[in-house]
N, C-alpha and C positions, 0 to 999 in steps of 0.2 A: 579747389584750385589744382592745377594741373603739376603733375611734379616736374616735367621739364622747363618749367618756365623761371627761365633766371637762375637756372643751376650755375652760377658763378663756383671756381672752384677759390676764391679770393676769402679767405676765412678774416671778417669783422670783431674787434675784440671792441664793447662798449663798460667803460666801467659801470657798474652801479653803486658802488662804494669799495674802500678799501680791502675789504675781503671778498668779494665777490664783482661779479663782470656776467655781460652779454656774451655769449661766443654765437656767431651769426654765418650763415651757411650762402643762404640765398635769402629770399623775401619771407616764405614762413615759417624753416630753419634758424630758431634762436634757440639756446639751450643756457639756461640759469646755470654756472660753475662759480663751484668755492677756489680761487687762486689760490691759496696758503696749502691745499692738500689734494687738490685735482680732482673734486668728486662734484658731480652734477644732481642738481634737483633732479629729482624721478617726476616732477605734475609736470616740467615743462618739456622733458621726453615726452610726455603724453600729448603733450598739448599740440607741440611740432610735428606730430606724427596722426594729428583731426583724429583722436580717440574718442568716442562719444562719452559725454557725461558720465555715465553709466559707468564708467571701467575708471576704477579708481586706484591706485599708486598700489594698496594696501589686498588689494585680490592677486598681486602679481603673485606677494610672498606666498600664499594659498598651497599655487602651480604643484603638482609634486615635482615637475623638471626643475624646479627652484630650489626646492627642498633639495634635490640632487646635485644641483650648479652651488647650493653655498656648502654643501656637506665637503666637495671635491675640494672648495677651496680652501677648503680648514687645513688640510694637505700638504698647501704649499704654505702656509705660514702667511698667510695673508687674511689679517686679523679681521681689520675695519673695512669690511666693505660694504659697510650702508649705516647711516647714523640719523636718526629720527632728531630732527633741528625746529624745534618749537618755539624757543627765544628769539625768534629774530620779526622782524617787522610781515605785517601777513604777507605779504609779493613775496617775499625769500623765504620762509616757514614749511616746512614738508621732510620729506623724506629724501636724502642725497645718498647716492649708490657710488660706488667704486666707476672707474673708468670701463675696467672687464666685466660691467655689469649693464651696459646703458646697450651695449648692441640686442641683448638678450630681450629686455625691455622693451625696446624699439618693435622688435620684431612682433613681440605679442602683441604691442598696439597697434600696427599695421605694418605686415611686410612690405607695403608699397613705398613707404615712407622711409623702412628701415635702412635703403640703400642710401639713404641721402645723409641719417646717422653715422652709416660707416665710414662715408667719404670724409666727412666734417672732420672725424675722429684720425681720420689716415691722414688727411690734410695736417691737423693738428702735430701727428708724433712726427712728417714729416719736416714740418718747420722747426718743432721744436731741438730735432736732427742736427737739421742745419744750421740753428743756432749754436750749438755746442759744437762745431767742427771750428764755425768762425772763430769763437771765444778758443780754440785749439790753436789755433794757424796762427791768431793772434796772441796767445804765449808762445809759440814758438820763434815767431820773429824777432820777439824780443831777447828772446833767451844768448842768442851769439853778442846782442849789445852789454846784456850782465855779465856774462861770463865768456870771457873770450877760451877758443876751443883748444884744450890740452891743460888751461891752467882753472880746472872745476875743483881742483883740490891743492888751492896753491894759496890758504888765509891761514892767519895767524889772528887767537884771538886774546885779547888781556885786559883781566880787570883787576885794579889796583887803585890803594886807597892813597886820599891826600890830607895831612892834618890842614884845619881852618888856622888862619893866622892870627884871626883878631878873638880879641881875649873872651868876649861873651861866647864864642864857639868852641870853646877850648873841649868842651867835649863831644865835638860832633867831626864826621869826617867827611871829604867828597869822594866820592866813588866812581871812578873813572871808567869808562865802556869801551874799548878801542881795537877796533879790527884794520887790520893790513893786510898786503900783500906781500908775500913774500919779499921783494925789492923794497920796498917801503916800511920795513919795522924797524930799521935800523934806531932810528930817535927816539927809536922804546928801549934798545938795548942797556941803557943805564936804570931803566926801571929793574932788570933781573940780576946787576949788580948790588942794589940797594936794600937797606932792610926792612925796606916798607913792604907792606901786605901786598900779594898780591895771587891772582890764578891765573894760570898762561893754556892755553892750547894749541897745538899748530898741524898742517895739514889737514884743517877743517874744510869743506863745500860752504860757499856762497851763504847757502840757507840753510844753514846752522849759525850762524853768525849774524847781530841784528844789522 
């Protein structure tokens, strides 16, 4: 199959179950990933990249440049990066490599195909970018409607206890939760005359207060 054919750069996410998903490139470009920890089957690297029969998952680890690529990575404290997954149904069962391990991989099973691994992958950390900037933008907007600006340290917060009236409670209390605004605590002010229990704090931020 020709590799420019259908180089979509439109990255297909297909589930196959709740832990796992299709991530799909173009048309011979699928690559089996675990969704819960970001590590991909090492058979379907091979596979995406027309590896013959012959060259199987377990000849990589062999390589001495392998032996060198996981020595470096002990270095950075980057523990797990490959996990032999046997318990799982045969389609999903094999060897799953770290992320900074699949270009390495690709390449050994054919550099021709490897470009198309890396794209998939840049694609990927791409979107996944730009997700995290929306999910940004979108707490940011909201942040002026919570806290309006100058008053981020302008809450009062108190909690204080209330005796039960009726007789079978008589040994139980309610426990009152109450955050204000500076202008607004006034109707508590008889609560810090009184000699009922209570904790006060004030000049607290928004989110320190429930």
């Amino acid at each position: 199959m020709s590799t420019t054919e259908n180089t979509t750069t439109v990255i297909v996410h297909e589930a196959i179950n709740e832990e796992y998903e299709w991530v799909q490139f173009n048309k011979q470009l699928r690559l089996i990933r675990s969704v819960k920890d970001d590590m991909y089957q090492m058979q379907s690297i091979l596979t995406a990249c027309f590896a013959p029969d012959t060259m199987k998952p377990q000849d990589w680890f062999e390589l001495n440049s392998t032996h060198e690529l996981l020595s470096e990575f002990e270095h950075v404290e980057l523990k797990k990066m490959y996990q032999d997954r046997q318990n799982l149904p045969s389609h999903l069962k094999g060897i799953y490599v770290h992320k900074f391990l699949v270009s390495s991989i690709a390449m050994w099973a054919s550099p021709r195909y490897a470009i198309y691994i890396l794209m998939l992958l840049d694609e990927l950390c791409t979107k996944q970018r730009e997700d995290m900037m929306k999910e940004d933008k979108s707490i940011q907007k909201r942040i002026p409607r919570s806290v309006p600006k100058g008053k981020e340290k302008n809450y009062k917060y108190m909690i204080y206890t209330e005796e039960m009236e009726n007789e079978e409670d008589k040994d139980m209390v309610m426990l009152h939760l109450v955050r204000r605004n500076n202008k607004s605590f006034y109707d508590l002010a008889k609560i810090l005359q009184s000699d009922r229990n209570w904790f006060y704090r004030e000049n607290l931020p928004i989110f320190m207060t429930p």
